[in-house]
Backbone as ProteinMPNN parsed JSONL, in Angstrom:
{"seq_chain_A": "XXXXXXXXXXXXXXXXXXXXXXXXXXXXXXXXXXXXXXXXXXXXXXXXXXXXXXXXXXXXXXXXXXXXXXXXXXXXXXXXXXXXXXXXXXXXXXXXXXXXXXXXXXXXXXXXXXXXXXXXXXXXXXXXXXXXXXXXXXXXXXXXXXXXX", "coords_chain_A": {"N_chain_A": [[-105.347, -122.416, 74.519], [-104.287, -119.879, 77.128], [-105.459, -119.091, 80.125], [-106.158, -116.459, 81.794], [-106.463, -115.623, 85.014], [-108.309, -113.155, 84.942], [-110.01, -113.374, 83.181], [-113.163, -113.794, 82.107], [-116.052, -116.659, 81.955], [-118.312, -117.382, 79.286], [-120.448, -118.92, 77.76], [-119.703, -120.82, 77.716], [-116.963, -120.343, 76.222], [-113.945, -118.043, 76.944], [-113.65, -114.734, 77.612], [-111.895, -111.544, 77.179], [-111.115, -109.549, 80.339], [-114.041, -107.064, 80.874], [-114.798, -107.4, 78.052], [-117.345, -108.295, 77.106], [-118.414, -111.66, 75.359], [-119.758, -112.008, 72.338], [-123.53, -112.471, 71.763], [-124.093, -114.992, 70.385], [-121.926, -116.785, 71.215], [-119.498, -116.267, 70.381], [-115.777, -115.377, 70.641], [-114.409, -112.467, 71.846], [-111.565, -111.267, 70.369], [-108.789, -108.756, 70.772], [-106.583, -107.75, 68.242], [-103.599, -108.275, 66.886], [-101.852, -105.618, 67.051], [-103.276, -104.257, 69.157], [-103.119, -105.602, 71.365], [-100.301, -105.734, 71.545], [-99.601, -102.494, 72.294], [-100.831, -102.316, 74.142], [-99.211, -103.264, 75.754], [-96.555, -102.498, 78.236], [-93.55, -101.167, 79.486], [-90.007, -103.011, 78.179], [-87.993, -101.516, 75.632], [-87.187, -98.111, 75.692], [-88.215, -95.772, 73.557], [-86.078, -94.377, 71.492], [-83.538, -95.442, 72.698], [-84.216, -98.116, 71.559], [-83.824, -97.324, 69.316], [-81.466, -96.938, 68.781], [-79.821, -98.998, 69.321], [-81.323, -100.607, 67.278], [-79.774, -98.83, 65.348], [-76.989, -99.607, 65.49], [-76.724, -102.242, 64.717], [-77.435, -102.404, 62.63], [-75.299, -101.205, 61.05], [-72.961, -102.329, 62.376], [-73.119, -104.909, 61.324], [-71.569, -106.973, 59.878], [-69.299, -107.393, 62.018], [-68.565, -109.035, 65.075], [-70.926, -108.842, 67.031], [-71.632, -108.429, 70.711], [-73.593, -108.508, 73.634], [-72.966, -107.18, 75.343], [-71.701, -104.82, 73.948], [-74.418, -104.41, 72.779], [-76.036, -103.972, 74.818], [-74.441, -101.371, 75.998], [-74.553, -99.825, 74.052], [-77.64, -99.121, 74.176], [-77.144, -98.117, 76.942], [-78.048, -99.569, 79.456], [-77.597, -101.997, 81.695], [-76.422, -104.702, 80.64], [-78.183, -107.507, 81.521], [-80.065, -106.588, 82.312], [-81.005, -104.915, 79.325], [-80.937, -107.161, 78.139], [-83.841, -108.413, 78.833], [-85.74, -106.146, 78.423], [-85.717, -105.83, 75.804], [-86.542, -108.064, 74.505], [-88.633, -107.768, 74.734], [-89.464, -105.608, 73.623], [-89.424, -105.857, 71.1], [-89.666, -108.823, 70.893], [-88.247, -111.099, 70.279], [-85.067, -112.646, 71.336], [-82.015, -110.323, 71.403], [-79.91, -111.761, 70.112], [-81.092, -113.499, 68.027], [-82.611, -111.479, 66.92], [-80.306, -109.917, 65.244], [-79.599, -112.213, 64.223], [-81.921, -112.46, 62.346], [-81.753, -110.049, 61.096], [-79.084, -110.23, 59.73], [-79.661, -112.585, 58.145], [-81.302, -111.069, 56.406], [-79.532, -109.361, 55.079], [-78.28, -110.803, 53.929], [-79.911, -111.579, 52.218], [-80.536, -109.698, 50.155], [-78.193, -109.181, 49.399], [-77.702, -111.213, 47.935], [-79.831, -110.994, 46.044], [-79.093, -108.779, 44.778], [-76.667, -108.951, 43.913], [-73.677, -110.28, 42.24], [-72.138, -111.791, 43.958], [-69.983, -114.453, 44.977], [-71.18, -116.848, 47.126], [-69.857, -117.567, 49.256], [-68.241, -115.245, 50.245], [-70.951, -113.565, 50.158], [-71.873, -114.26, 52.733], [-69.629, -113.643, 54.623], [-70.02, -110.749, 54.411], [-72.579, -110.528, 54.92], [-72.104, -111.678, 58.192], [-71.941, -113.444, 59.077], [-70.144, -116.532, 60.187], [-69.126, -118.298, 58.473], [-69.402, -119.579, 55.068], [-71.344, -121.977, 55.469], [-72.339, -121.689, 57.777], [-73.881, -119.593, 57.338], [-75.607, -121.011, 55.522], [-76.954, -122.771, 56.565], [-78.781, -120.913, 58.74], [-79.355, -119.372, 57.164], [-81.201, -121.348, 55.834], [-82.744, -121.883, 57.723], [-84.416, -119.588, 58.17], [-85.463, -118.778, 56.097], [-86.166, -120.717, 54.466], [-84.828, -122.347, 51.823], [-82.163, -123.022, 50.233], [-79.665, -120.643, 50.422], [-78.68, -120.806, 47.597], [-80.629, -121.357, 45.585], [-82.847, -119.267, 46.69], [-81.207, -117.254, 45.336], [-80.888, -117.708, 42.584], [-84.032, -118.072, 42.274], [-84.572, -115.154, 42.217], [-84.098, -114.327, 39.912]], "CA_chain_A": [[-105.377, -121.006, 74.854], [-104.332, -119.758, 78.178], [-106.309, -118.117, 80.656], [-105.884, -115.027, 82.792], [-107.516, -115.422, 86.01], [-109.384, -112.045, 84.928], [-110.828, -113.496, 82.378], [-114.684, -114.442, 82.108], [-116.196, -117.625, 80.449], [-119.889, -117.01, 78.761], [-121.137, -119.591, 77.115], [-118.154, -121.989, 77.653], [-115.947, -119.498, 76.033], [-112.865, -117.421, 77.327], [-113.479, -113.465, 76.989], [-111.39, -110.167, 78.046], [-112.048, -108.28, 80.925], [-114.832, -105.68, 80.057], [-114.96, -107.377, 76.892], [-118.143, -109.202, 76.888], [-118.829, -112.24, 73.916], [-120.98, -112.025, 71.938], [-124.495, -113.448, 72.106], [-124.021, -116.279, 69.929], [-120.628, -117.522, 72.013], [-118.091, -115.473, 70.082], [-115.294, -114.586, 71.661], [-114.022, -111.238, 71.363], [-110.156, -111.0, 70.673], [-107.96, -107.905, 69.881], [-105.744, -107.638, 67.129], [-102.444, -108.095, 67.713], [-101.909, -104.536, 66.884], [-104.353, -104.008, 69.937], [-102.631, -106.304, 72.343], [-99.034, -104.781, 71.54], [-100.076, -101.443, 72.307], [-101.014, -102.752, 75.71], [-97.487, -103.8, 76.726], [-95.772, -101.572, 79.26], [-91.947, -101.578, 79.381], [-89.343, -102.706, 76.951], [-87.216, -100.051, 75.716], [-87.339, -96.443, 75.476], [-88.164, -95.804, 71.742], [-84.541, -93.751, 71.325], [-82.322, -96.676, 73.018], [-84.426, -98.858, 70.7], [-83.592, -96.872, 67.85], [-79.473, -96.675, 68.836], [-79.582, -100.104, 69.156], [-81.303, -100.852, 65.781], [-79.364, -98.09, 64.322], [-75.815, -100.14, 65.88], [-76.867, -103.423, 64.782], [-77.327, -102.336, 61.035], [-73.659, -100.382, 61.368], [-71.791, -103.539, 62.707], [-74.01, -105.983, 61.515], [-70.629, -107.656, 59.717], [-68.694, -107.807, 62.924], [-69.225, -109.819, 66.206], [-72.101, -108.351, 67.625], [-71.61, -109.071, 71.469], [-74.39, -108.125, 74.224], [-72.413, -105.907, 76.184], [-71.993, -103.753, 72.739], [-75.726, -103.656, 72.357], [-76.627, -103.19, 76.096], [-73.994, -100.127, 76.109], [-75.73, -98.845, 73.037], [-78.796, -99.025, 75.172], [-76.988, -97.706, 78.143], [-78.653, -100.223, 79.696], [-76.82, -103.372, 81.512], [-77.075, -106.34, 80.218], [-79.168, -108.186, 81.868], [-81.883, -105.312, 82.034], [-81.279, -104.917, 78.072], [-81.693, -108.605, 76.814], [-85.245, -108.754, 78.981], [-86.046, -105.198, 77.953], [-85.299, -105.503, 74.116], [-87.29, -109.069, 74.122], [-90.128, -107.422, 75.697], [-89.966, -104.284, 72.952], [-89.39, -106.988, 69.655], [-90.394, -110.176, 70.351], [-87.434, -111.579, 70.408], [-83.854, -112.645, 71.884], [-80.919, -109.647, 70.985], [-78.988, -113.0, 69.247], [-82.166, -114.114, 67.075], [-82.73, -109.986, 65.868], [-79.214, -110.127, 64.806], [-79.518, -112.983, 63.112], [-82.54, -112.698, 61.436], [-80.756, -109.2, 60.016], [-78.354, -110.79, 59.522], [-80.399, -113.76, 57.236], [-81.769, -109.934, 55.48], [-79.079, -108.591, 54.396], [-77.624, -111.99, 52.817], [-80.793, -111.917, 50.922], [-80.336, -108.301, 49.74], [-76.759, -109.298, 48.8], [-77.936, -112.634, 46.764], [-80.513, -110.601, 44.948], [-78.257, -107.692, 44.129], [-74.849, -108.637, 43.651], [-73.086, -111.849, 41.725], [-70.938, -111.935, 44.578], [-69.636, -115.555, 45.441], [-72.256, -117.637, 48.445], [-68.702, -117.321, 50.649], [-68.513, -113.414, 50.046], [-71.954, -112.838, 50.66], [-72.123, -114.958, 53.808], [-69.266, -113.222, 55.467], [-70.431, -109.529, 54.294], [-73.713, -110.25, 55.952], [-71.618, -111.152, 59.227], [-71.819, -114.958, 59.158], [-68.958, -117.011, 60.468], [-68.618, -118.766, 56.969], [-70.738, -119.969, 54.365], [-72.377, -122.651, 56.136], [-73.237, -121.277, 59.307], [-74.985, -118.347, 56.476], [-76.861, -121.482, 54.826], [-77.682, -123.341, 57.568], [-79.364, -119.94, 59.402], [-80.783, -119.114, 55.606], [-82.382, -122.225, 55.425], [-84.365, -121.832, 58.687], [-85.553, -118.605, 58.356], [-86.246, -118.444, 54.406], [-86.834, -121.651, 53.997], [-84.338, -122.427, 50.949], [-81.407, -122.396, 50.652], [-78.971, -119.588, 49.492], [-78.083, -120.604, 46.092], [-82.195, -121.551, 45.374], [-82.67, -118.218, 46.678], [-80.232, -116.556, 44.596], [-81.946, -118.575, 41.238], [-85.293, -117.71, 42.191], [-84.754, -113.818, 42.37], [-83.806, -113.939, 38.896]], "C_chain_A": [[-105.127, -120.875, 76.348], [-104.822, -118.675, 78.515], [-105.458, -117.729, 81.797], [-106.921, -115.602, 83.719], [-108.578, -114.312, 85.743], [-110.125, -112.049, 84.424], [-112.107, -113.854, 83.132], [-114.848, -115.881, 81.137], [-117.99, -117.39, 80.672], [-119.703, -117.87, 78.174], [-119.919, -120.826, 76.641], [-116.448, -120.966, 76.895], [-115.222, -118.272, 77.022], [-113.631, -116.233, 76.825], [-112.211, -112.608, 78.025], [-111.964, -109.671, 78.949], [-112.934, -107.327, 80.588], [-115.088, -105.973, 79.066], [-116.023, -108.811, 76.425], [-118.151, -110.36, 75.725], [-120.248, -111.943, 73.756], [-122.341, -112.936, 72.111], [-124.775, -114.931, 71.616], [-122.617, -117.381, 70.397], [-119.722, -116.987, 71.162], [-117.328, -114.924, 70.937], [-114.099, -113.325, 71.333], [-113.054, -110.67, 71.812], [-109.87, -109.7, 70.042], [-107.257, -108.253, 68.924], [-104.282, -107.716, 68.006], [-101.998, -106.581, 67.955], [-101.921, -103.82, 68.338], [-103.312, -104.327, 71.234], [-100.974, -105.452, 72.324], [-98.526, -103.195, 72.062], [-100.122, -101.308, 74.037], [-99.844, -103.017, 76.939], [-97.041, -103.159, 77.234], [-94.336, -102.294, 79.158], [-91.656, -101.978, 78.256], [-88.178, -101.539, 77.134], [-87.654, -99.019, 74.773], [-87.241, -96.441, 73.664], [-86.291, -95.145, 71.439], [-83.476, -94.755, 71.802], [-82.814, -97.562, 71.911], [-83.789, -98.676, 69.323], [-81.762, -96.978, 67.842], [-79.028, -98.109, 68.44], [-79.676, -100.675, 68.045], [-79.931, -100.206, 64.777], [-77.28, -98.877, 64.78], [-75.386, -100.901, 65.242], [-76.551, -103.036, 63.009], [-75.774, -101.867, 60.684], [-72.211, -101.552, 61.26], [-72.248, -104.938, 62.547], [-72.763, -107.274, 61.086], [-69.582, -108.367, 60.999], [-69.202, -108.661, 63.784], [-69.712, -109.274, 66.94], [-71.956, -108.781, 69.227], [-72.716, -107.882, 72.332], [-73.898, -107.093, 75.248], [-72.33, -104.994, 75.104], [-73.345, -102.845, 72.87], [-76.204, -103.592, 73.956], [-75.497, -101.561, 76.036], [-74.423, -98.986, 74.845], [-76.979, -98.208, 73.301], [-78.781, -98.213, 76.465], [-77.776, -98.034, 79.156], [-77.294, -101.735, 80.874], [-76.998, -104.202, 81.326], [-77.738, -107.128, 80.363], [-80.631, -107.647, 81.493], [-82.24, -105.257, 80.349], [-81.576, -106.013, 77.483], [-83.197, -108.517, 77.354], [-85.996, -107.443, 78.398], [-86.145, -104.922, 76.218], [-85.774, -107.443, 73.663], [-88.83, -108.755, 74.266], [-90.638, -106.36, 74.469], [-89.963, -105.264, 71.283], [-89.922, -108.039, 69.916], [-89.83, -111.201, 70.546], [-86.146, -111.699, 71.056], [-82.904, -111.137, 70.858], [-80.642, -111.043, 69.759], [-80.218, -112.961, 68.155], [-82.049, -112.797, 66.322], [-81.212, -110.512, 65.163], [-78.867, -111.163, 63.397], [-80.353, -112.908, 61.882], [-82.035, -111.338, 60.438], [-79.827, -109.644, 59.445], [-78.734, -111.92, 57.569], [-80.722, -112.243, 56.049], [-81.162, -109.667, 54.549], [-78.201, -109.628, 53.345], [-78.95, -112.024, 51.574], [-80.814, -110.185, 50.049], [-79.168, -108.35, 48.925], [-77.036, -110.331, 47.332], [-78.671, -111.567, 45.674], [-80.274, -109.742, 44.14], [-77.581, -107.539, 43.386], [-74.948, -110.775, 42.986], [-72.269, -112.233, 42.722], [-70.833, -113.774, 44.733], [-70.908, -115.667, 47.123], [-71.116, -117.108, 49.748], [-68.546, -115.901, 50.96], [-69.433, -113.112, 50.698], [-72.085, -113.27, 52.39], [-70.996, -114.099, 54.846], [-69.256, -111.351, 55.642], [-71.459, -109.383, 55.177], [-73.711, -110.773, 57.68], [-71.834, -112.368, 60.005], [-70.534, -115.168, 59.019], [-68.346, -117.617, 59.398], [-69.676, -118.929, 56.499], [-71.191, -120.915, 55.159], [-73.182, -122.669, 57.448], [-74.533, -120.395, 58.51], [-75.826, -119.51, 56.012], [-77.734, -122.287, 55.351], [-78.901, -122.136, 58.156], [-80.386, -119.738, 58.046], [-81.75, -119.773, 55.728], [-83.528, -122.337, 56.34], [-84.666, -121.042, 58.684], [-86.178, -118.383, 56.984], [-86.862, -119.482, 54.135], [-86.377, -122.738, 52.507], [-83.055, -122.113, 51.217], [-80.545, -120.917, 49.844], [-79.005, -119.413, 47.897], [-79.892, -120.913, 45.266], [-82.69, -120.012, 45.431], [-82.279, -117.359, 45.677], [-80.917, -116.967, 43.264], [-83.682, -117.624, 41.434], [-85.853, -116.398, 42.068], [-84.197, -113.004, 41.077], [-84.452, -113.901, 37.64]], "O_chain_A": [[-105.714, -121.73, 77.011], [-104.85, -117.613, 77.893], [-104.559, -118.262, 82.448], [-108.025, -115.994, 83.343], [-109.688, -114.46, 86.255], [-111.065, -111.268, 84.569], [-112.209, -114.128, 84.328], [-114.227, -116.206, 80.125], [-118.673, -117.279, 81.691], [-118.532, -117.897, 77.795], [-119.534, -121.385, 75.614], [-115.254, -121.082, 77.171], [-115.939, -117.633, 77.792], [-114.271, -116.383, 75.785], [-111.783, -112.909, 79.139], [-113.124, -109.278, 78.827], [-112.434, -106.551, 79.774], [-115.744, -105.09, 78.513], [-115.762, -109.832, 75.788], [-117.716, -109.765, 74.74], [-121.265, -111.749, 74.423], [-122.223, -114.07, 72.575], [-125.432, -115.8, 72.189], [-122.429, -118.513, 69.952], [-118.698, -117.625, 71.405], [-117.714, -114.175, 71.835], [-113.097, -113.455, 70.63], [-112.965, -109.957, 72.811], [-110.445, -109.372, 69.004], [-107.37, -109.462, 68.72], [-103.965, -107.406, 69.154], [-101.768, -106.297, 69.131], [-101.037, -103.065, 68.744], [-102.818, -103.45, 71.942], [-100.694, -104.61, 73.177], [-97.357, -102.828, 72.183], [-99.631, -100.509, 74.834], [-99.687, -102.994, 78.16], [-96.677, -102.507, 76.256], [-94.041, -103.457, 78.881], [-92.362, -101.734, 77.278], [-87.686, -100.951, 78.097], [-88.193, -98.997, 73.666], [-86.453, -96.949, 72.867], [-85.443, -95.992, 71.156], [-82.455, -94.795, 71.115], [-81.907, -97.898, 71.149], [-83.384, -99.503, 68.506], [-81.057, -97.08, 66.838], [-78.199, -98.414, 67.583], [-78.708, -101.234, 67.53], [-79.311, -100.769, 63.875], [-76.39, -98.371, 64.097], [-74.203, -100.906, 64.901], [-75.565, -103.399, 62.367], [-75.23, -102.532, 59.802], [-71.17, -101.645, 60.609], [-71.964, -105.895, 63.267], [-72.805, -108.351, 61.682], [-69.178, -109.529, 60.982], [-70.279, -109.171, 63.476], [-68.976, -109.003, 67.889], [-72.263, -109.973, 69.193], [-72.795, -106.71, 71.966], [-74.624, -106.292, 75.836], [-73.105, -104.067, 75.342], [-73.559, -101.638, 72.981], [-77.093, -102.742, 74.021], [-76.193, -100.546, 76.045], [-74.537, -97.76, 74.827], [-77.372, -97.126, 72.864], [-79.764, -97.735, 77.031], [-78.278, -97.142, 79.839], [-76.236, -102.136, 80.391], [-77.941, -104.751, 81.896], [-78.109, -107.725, 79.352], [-81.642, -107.963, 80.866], [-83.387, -105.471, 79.954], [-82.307, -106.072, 76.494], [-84.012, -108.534, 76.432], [-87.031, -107.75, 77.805], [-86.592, -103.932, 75.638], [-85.341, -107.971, 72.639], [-89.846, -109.382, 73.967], [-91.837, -106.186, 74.25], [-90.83, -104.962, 70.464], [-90.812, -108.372, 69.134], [-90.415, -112.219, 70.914], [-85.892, -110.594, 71.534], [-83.198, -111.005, 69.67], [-81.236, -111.113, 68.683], [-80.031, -112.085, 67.311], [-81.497, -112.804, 65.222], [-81.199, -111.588, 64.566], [-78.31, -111.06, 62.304], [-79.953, -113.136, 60.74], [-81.928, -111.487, 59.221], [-79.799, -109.293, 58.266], [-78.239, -111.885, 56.442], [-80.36, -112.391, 54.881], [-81.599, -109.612, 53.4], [-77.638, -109.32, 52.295], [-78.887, -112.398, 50.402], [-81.581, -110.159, 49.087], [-79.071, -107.693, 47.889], [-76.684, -110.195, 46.16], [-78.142, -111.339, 44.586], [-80.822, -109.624, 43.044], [-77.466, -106.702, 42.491], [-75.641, -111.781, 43.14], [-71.524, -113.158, 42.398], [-71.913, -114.325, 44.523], [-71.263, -114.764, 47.881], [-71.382, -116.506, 50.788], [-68.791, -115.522, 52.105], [-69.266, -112.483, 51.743], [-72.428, -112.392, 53.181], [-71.47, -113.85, 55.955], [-68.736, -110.73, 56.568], [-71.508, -108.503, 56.036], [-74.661, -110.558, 58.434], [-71.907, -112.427, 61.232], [-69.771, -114.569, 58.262], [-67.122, -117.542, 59.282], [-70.757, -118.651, 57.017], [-71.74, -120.225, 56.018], [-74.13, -123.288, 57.933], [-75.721, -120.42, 58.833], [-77.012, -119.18, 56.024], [-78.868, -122.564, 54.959], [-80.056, -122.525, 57.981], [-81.602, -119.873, 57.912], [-82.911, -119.366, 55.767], [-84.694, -122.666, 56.123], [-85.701, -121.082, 59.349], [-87.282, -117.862, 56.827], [-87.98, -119.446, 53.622], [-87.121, -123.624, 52.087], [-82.668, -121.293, 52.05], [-80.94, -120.364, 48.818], [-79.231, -118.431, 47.19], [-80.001, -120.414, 44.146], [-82.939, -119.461, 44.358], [-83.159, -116.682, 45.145], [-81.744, -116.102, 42.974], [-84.173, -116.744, 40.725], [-87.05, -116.18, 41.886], [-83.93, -111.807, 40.966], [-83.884, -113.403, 36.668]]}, "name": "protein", "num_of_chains": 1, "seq": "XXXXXXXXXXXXXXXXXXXXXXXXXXXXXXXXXXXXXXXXXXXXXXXXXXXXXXXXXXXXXXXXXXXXXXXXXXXXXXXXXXXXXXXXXXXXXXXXXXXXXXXXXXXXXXXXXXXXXXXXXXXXXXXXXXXXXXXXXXXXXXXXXXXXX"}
């Protein structure tokens, strides 16, 4: 666990500012919920939303960071740290993991062909789509595709 200089330690334990432990040495975390809430900066809910609402739009094409910073009206630089800060994540990674979504939306939908679906959902071919599948689902495509039947 890393510590904040602001923190306190009671009873060998880490707490929050202001946020005493308890008397038996508990130590008394927020929720992530809690902590998220807390974050300053990022982006503006409405650039957030242009951007989402871009990404789903052109999710087939080549997505490049000047696109989604001018969606943002933002420049580039400012938008990748700003739009890691408001998700969680890199621009590239969102992308992808939509990306990984909408192949599984496609598998579970449609009979289409693995090569079809892979370049509908905006993968360079099928194996870049089953390679990326397999690390974020955990399976691959055609397992996938079986298992949702």
């Amino acid at each position: 666990m890393l510590l904040n200089p602001s923190y306190t330690v009671y009873a060998g334990q880490p707490t929050l500012p202001n946020k005493p432990a308890s008397p038996t040495g508990e130590v008394v975390v927020p929720s992530a919920g809690q902590l998220r809430m807390r974050v300053r900066g990022g982006l503006p809910p409405r650039a957030l939303r242009n951007v989402r609402e871009f990404i789903e739009a052109h999710l087939e094409d080549n997505i490049s960071i000047q696109a989604l910073a001018a969606a943002a009206g933002l420049s580039m630089y400012h938008f990748a740290r700003a739009f890691k800060q408001s998700e969680g994540v890199s621009p590239h990674h969102y992308v992808v993991r939509r990306r990984v979504r909408r192949a599984q939306d496609l598998l579970a939908a449609t009979d289409l062909p693995l090569s079809e679906v892979a370049l509908a959902a905006g993968f360079a071919d099928q194996s870049h789509c089953a390679r990326r599948f397999r690390e974020h689902v955990g399976v691959t495509p055609s397992s996938y595709r079986w298992s949702m039947r």
